[in-house]
Backbone as XML, in Angstrom:
<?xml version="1.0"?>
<chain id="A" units="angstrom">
  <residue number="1" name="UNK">
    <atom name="N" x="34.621" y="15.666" z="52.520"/>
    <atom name="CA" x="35.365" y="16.893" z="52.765"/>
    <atom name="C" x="36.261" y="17.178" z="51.567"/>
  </residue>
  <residue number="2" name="UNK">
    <atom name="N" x="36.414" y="18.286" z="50.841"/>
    <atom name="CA" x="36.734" y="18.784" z="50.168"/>
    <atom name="C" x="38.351" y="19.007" z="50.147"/>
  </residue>
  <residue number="3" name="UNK">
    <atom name="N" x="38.738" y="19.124" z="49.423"/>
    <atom name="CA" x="40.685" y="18.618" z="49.459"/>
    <atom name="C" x="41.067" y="20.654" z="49.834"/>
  </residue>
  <residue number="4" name="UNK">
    <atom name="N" x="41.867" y="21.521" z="50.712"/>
    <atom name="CA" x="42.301" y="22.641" z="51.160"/>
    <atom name="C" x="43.009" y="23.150" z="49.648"/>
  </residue>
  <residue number="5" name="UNK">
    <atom name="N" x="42.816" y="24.415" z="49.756"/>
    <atom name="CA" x="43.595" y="25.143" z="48.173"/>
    <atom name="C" x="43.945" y="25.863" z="49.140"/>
  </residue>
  <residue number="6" name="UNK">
    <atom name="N" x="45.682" y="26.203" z="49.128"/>
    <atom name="CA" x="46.087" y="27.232" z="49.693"/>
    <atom name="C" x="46.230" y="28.484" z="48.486"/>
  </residue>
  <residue number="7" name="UNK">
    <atom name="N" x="45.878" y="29.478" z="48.345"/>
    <atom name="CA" x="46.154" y="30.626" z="47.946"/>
    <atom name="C" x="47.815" y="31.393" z="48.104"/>
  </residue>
  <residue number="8" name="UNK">
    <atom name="N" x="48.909" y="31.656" z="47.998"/>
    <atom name="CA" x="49.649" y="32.476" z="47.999"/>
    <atom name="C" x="49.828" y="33.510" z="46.754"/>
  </residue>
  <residue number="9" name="UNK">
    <atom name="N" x="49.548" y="34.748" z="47.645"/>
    <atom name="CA" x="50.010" y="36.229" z="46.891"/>
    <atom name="C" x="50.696" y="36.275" z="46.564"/>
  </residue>
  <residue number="10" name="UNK">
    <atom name="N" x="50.725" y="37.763" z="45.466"/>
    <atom name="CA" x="52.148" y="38.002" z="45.203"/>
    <atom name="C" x="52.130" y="39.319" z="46.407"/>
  </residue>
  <residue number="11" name="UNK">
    <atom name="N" x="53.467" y="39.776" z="45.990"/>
    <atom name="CA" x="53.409" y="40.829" z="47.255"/>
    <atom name="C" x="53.507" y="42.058" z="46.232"/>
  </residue>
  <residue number="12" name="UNK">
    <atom name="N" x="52.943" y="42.859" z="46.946"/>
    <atom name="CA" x="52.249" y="43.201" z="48.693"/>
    <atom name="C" x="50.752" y="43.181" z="48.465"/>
  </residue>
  <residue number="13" name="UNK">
    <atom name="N" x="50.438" y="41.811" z="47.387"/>
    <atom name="CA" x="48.816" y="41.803" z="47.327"/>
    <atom name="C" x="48.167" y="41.096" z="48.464"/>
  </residue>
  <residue number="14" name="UNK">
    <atom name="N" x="46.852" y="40.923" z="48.573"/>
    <atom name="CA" x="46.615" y="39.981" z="49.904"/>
    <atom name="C" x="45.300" y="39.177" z="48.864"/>
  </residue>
  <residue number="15" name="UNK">
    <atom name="N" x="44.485" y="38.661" z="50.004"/>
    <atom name="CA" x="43.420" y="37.555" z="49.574"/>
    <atom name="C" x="42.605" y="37.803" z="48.294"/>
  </residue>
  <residue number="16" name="UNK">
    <atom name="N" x="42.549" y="39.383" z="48.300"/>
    <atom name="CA" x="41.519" y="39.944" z="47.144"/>
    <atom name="C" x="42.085" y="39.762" z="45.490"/>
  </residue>
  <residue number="17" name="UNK">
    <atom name="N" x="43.049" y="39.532" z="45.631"/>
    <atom name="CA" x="43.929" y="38.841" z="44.450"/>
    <atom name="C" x="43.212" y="37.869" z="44.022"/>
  </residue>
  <residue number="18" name="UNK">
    <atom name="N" x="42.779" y="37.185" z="44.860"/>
    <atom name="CA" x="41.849" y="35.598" z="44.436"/>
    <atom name="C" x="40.460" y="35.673" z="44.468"/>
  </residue>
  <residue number="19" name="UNK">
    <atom name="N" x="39.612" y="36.684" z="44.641"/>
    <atom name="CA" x="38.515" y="36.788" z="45.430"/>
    <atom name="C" x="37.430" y="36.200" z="44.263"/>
  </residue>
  <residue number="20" name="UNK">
    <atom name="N" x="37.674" y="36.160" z="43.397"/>
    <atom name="CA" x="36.880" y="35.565" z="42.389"/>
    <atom name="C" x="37.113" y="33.906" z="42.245"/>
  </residue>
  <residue number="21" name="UNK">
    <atom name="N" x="38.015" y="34.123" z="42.070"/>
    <atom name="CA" x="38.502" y="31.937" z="42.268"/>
    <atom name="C" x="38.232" y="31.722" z="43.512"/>
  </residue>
  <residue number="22" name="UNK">
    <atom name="N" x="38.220" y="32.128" z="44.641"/>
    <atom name="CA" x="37.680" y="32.180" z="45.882"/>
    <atom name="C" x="35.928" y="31.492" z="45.479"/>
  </residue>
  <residue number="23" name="UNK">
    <atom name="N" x="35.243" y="32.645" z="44.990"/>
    <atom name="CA" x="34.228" y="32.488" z="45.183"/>
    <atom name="C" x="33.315" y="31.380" z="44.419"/>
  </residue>
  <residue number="24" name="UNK">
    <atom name="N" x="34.487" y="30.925" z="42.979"/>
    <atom name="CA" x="33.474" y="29.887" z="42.184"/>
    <atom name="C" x="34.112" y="28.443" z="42.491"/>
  </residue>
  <residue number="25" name="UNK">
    <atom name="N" x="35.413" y="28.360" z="43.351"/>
    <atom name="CA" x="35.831" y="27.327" z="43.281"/>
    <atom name="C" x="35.407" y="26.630" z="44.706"/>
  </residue>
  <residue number="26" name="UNK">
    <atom name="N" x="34.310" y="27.399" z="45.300"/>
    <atom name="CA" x="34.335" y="27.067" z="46.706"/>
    <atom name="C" x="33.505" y="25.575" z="47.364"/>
  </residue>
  <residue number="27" name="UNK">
    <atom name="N" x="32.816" y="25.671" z="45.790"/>
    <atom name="CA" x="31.952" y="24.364" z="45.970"/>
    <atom name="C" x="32.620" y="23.271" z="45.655"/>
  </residue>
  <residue number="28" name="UNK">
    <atom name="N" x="33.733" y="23.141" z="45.030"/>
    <atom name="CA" x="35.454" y="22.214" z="44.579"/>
    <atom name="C" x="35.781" y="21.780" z="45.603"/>
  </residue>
  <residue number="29" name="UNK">
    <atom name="N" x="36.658" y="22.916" z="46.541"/>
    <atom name="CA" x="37.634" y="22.580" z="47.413"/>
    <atom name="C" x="37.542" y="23.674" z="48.548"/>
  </residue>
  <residue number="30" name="UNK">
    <atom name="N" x="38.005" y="23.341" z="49.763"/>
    <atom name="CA" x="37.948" y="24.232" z="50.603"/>
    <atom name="C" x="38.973" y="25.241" z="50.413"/>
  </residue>
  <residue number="31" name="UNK">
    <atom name="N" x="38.762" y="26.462" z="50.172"/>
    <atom name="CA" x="40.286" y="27.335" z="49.649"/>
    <atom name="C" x="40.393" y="28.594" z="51.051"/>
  </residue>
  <residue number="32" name="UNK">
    <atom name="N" x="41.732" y="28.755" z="50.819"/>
    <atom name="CA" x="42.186" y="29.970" z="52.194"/>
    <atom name="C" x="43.579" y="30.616" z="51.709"/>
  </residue>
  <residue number="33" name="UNK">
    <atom name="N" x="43.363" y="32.189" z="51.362"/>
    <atom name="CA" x="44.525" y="32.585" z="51.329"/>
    <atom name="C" x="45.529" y="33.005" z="52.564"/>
  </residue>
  <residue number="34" name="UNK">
    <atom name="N" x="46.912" y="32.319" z="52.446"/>
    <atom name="CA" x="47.954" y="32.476" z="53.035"/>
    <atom name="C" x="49.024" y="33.905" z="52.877"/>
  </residue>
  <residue number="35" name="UNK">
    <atom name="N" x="49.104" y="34.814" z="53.873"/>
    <atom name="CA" x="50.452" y="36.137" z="53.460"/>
    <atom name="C" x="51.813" y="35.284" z="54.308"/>
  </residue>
  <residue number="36" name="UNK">
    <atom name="N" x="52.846" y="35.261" z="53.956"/>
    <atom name="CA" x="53.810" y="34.639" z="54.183"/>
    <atom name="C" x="54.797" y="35.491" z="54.588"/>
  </residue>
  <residue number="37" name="UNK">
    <atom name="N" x="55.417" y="35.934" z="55.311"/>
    <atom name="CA" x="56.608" y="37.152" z="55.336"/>
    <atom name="C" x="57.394" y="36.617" z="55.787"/>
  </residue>
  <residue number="38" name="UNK">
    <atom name="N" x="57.738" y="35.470" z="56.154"/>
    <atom name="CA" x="59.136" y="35.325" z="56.777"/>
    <atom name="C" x="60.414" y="35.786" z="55.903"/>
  </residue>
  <residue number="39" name="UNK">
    <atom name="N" x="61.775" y="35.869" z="56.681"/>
    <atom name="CA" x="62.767" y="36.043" z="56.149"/>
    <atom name="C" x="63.387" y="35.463" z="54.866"/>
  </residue>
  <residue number="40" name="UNK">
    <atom name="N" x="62.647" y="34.236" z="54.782"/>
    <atom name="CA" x="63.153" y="33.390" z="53.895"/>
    <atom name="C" x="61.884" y="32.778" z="53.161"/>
  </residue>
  <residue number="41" name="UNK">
    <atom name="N" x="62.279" y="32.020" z="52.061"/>
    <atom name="CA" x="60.967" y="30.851" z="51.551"/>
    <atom name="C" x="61.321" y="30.127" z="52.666"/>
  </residue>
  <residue number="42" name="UNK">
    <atom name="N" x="62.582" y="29.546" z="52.723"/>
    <atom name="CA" x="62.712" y="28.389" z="53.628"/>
    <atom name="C" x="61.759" y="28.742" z="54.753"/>
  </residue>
  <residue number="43" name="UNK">
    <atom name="N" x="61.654" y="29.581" z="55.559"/>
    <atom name="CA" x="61.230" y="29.662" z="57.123"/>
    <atom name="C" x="59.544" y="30.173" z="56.588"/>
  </residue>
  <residue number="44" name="UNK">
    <atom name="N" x="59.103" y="30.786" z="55.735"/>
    <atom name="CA" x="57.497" y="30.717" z="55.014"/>
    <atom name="C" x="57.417" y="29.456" z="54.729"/>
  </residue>
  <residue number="45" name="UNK">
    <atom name="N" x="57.855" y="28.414" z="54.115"/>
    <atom name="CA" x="57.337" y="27.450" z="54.050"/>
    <atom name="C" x="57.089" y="26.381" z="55.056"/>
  </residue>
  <residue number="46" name="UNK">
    <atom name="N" x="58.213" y="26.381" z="55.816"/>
    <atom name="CA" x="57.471" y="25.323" z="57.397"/>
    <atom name="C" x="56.901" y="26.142" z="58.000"/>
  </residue>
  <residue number="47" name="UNK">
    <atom name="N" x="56.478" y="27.572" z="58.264"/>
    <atom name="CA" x="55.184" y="28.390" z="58.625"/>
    <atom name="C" x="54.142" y="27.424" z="58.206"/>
  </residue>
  <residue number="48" name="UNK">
    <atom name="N" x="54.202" y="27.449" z="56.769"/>
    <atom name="CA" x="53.157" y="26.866" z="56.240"/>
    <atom name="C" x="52.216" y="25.855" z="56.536"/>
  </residue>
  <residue number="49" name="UNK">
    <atom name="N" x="53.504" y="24.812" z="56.240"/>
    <atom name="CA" x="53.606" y="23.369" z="56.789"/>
    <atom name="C" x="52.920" y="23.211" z="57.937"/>
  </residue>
  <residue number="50" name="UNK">
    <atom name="N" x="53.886" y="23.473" z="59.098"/>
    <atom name="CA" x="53.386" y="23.745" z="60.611"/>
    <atom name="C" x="52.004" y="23.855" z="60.806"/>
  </residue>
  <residue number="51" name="UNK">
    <atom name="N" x="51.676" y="24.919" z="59.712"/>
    <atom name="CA" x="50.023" y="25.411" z="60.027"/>
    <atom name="C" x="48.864" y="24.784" z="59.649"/>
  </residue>
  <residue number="52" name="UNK">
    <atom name="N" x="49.035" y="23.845" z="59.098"/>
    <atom name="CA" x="48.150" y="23.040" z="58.136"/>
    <atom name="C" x="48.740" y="21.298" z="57.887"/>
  </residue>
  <residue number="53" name="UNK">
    <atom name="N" x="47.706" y="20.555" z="57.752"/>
    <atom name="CA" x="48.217" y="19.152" z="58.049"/>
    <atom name="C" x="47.613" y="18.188" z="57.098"/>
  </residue>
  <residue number="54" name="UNK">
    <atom name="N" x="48.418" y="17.418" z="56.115"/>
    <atom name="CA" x="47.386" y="16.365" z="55.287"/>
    <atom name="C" x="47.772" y="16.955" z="53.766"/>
  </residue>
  <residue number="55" name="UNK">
    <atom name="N" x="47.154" y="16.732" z="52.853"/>
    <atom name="CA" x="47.306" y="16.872" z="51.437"/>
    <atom name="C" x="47.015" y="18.519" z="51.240"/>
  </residue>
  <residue number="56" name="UNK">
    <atom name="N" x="47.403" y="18.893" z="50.389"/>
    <atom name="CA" x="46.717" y="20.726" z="49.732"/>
    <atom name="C" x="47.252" y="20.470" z="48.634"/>
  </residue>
  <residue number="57" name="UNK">
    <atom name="N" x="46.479" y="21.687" z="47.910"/>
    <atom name="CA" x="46.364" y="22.110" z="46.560"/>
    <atom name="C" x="46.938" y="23.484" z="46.866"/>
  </residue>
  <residue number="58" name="UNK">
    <atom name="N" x="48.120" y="23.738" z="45.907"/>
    <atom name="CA" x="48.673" y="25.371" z="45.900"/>
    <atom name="C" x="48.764" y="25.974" z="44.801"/>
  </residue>
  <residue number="59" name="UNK">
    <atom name="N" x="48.075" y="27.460" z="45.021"/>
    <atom name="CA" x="48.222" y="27.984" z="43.911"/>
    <atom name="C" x="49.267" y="29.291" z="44.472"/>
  </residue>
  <residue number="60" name="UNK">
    <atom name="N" x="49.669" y="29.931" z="43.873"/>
    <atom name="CA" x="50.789" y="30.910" z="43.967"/>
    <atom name="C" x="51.033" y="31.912" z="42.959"/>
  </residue>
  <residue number="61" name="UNK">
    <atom name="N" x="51.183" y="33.293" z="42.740"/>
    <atom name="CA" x="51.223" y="34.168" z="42.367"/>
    <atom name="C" x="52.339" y="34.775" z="42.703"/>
  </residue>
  <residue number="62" name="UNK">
    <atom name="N" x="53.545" y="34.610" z="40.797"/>
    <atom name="CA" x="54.980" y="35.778" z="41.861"/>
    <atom name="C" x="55.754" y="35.136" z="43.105"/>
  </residue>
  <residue number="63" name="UNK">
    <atom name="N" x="55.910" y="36.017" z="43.977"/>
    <atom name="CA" x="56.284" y="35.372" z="44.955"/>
    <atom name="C" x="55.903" y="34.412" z="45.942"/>
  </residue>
  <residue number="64" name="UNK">
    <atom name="N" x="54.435" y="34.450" z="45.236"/>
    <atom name="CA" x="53.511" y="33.297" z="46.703"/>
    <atom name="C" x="53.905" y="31.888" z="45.193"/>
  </residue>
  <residue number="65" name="UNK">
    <atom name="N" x="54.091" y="31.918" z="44.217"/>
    <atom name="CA" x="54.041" y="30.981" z="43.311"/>
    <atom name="C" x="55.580" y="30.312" z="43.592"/>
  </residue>
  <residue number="66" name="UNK">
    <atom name="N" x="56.711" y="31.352" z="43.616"/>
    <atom name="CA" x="57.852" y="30.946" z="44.198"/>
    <atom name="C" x="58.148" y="29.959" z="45.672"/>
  </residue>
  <residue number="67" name="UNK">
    <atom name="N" x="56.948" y="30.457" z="46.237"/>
    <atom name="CA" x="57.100" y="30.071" z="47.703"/>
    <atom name="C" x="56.239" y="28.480" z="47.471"/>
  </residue>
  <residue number="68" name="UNK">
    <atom name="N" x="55.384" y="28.459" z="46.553"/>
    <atom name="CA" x="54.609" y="27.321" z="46.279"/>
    <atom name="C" x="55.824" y="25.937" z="45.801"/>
  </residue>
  <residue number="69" name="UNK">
    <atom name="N" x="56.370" y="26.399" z="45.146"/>
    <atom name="CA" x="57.618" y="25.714" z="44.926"/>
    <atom name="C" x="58.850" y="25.102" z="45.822"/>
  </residue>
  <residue number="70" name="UNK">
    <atom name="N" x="58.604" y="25.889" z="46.489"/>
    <atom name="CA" x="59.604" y="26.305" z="48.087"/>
    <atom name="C" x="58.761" y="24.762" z="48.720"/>
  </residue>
  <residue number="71" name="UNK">
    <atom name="N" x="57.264" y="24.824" z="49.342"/>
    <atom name="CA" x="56.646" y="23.981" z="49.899"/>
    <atom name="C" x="56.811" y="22.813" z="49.035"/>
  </residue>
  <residue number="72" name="UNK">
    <atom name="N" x="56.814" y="22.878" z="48.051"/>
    <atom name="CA" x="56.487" y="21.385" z="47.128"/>
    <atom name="C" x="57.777" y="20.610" z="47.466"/>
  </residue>
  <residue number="73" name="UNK">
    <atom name="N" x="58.967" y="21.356" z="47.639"/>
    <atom name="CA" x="60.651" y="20.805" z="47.475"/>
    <atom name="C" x="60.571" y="20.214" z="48.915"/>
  </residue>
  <residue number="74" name="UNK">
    <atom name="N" x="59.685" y="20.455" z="49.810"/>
    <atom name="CA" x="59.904" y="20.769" z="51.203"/>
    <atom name="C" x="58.897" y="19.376" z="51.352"/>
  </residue>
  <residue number="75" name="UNK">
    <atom name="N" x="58.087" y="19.016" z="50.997"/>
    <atom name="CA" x="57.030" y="18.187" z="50.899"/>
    <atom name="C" x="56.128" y="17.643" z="50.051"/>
  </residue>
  <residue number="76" name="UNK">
    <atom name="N" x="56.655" y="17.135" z="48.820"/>
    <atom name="CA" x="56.475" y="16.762" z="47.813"/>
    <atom name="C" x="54.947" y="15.614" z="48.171"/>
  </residue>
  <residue number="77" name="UNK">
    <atom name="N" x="55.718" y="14.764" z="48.981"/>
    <atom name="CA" x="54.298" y="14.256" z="49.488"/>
    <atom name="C" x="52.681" y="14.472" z="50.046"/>
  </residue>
  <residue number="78" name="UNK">
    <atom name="N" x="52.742" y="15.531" z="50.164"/>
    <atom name="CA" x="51.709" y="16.848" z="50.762"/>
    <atom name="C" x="50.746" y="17.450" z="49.868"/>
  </residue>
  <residue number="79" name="UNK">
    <atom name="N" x="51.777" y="17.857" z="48.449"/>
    <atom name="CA" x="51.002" y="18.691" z="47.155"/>
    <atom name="C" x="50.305" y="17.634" z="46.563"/>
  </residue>
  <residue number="80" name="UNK">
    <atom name="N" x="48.913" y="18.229" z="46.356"/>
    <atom name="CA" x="48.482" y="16.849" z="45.386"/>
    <atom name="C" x="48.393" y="17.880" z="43.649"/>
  </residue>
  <residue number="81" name="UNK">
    <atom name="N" x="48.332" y="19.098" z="43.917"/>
    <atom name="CA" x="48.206" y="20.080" z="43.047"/>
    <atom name="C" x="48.764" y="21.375" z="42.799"/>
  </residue>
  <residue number="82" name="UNK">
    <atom name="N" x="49.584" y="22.177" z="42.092"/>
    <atom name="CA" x="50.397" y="23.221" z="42.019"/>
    <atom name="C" x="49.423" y="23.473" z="40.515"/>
  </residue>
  <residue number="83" name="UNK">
    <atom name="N" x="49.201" y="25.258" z="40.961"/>
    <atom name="CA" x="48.705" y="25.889" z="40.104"/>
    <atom name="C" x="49.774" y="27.432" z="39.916"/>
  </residue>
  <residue number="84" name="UNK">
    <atom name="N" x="50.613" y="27.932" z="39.032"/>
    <atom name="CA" x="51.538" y="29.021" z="39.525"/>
    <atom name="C" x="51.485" y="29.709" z="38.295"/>
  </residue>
  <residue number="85" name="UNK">
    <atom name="N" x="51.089" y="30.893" z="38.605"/>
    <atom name="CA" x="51.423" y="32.033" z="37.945"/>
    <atom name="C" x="52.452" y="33.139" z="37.705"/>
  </residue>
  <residue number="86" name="UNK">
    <atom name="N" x="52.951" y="33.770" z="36.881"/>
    <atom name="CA" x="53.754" y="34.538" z="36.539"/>
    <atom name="C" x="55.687" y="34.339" z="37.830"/>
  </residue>
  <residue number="87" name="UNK">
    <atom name="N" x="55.916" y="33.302" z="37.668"/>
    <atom name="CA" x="56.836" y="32.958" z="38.305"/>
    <atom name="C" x="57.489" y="32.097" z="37.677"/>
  </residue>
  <residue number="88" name="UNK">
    <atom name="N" x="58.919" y="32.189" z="38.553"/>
    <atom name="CA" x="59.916" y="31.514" z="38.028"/>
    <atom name="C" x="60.956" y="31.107" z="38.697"/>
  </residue>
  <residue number="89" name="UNK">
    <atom name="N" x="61.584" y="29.456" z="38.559"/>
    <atom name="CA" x="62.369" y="29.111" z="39.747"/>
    <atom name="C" x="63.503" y="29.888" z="39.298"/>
  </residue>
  <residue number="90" name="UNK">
    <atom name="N" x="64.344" y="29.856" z="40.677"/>
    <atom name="CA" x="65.862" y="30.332" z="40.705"/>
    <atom name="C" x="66.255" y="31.274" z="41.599"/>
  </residue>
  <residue number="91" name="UNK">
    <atom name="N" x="67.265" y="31.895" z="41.618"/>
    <atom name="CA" x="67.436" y="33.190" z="42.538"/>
    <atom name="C" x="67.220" y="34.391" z="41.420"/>
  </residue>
  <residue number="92" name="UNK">
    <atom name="N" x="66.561" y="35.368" z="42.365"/>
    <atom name="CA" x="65.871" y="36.389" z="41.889"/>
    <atom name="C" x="67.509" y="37.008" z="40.649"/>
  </residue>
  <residue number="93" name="UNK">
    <atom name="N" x="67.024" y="37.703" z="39.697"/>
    <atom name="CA" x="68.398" y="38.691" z="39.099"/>
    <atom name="C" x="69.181" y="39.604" z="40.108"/>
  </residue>
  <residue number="94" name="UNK">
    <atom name="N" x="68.043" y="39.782" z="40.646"/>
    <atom name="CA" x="68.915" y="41.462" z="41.747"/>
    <atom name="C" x="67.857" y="41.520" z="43.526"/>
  </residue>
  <residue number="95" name="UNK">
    <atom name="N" x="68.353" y="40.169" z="44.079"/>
    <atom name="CA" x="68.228" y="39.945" z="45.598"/>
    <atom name="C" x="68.360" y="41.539" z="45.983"/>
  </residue>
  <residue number="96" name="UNK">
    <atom name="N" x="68.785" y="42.447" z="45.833"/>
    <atom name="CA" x="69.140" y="43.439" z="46.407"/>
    <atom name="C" x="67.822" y="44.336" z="46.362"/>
  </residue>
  <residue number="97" name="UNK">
    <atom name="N" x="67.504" y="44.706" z="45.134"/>
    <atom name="CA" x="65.896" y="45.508" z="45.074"/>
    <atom name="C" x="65.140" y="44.534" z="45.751"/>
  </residue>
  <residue number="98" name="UNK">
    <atom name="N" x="64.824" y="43.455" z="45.554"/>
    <atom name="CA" x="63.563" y="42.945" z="46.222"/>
    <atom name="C" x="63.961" y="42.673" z="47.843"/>
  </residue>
  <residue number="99" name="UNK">
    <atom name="N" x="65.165" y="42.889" z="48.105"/>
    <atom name="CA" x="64.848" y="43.271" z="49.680"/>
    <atom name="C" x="64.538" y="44.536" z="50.213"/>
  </residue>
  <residue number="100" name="UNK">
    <atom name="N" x="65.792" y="45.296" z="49.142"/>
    <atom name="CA" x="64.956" y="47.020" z="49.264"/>
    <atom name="C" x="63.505" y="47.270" z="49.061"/>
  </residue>
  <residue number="101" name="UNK">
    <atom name="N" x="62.407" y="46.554" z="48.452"/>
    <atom name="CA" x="61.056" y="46.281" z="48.550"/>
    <atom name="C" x="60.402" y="46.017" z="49.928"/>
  </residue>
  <residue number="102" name="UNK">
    <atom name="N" x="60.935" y="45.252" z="49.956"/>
    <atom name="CA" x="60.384" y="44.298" z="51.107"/>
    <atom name="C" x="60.361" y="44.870" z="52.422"/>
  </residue>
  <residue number="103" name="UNK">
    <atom name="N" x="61.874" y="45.802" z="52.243"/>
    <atom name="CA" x="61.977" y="46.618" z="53.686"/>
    <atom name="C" x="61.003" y="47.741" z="53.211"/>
  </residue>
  <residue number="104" name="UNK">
    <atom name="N" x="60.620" y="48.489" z="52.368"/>
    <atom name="CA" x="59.837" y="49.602" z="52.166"/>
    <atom name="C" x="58.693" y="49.221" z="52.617"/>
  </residue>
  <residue number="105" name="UNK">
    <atom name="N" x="57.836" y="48.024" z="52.064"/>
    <atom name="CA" x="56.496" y="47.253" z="52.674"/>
    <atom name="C" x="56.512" y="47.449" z="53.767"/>
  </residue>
  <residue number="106" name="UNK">
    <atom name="N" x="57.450" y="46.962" z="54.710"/>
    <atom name="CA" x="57.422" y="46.857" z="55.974"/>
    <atom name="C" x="57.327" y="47.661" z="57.112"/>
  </residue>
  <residue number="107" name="UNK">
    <atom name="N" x="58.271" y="49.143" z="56.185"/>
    <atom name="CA" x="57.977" y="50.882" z="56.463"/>
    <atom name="C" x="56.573" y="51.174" z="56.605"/>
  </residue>
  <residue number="108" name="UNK">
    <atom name="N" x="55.530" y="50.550" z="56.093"/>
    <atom name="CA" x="54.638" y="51.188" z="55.680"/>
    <atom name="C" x="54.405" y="51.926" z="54.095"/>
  </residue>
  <residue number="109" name="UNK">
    <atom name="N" x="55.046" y="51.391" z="53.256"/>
    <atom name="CA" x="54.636" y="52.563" z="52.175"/>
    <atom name="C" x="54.440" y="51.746" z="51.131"/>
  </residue>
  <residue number="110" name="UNK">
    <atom name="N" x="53.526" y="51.130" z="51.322"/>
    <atom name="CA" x="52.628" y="50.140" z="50.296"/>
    <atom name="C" x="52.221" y="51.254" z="49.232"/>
  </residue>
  <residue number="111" name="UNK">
    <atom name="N" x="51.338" y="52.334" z="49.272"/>
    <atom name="CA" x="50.916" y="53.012" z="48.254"/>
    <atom name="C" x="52.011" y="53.148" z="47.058"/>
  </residue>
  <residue number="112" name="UNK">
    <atom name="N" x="53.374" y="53.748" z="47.843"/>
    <atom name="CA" x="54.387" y="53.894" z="46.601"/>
    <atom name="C" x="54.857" y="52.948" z="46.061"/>
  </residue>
  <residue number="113" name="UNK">
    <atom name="N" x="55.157" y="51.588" z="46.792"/>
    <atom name="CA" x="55.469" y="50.573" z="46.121"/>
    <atom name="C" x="54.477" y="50.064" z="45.084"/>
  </residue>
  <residue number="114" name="UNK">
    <atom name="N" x="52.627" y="50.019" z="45.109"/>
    <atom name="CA" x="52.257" y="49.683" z="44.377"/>
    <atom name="C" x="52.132" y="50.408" z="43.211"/>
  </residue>
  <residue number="115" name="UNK">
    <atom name="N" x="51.910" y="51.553" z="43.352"/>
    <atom name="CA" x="52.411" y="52.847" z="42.482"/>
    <atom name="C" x="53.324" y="52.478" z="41.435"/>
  </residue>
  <residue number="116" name="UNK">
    <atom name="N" x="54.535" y="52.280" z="41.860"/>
    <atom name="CA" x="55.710" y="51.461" z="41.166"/>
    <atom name="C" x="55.603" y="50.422" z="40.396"/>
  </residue>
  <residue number="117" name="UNK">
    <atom name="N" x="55.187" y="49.378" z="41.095"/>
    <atom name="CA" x="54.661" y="48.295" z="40.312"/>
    <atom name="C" x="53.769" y="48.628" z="39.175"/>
  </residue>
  <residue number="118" name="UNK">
    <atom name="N" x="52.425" y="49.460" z="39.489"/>
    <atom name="CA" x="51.789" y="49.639" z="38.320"/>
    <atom name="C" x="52.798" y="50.719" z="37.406"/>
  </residue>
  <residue number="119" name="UNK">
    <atom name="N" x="53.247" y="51.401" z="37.561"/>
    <atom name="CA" x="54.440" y="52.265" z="36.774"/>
    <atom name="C" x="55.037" y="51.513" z="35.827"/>
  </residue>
  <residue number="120" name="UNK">
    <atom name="N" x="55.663" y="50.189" z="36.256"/>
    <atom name="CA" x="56.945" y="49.358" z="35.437"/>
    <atom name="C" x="55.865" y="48.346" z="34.822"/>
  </residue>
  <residue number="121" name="UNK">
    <atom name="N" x="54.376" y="48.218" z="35.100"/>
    <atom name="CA" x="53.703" y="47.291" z="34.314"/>
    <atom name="C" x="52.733" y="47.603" z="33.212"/>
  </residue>
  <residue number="122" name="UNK">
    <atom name="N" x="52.382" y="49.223" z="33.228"/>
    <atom name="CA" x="52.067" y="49.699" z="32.535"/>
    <atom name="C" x="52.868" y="51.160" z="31.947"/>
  </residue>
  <residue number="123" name="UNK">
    <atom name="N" x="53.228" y="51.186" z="31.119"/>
    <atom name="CA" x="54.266" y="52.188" z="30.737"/>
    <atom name="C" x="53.665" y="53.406" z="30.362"/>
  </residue>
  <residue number="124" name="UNK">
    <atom name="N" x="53.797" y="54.620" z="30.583"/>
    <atom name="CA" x="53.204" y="56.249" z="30.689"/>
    <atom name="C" x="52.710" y="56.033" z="29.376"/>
  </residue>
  <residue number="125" name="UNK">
    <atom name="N" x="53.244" y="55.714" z="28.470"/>
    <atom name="CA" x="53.367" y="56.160" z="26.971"/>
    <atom name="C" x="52.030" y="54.923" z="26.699"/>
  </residue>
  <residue number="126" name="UNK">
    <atom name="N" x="51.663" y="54.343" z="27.207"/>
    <atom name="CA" x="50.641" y="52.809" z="26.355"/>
    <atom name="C" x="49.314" y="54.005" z="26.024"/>
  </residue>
  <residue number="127" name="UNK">
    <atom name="N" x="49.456" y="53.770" z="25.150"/>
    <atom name="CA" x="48.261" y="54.655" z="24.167"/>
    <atom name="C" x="46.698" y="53.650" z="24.472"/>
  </residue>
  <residue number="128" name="UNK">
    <atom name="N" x="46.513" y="52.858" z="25.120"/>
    <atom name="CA" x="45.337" y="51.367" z="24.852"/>
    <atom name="C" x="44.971" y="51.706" z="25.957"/>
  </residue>
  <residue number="129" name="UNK">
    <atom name="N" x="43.477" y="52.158" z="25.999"/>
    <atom name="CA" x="42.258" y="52.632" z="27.435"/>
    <atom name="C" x="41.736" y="51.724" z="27.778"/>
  </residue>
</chain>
């Protein structure tokens, strides 16, 4: 039996974020992406925990990479592998927008938030097709 890869998103992406490492790593390890929303890392990560039992491999993206970190502090004994992308420990610069995010997600208005995101990641002016 194959060792579990948990997947965590960033937000407000879901499984299709991975759908390619999904598909070549499947003969590796058994992999499953996780969406996490609790209030906290703290309370997403014994979600986690809770839900799943024995060794994993985590990979994390952003905030699922943050939260990967969250689990590792939480159960160091558990991770046999951390894979993390575009993240970084600490408290966020401005807790305040990314809850104002988080409550918009939750509104329903994923389109504008991702909108946004692609806005601040690609800039009007990038001349490169």
């Amino acid at each position: 039996m194959s060792l579990p890869m948990i997947f965590l998103p960033a937000m407000p992406c879901d499984g299709r974020l991975y759908a390619d490492q999904i598909d070549r790593l499947q003969d590796l390890i058994s992999p499953s992406v996780h969406v996490l929303d609790r209030n906290t890392f703290a309370d997403s990560a014994d979600a986690l925990l809770a839900s799943t039992s024995g060794s994993l491999i985590l990979a994390g993206t952003a905030y699922g990479g943050s939260l990967a970190m969250e689990v590792l502090a939480r159960a160091p004994e558990r991770v046999r592998g951390l894979w993390l992308m575009n993240c970084q420990p600490g408290t966020h610069p401005n807790p305040g927008a990314v809850r104002a995010t988080s409550l918009r997600i939750r509104r329903g208005e994923h389109e504008d938030v991702i909108a946004e995101f692609a806005n601040n990641a690609i800039p009007a002016d990038d001349a490169a097709s």
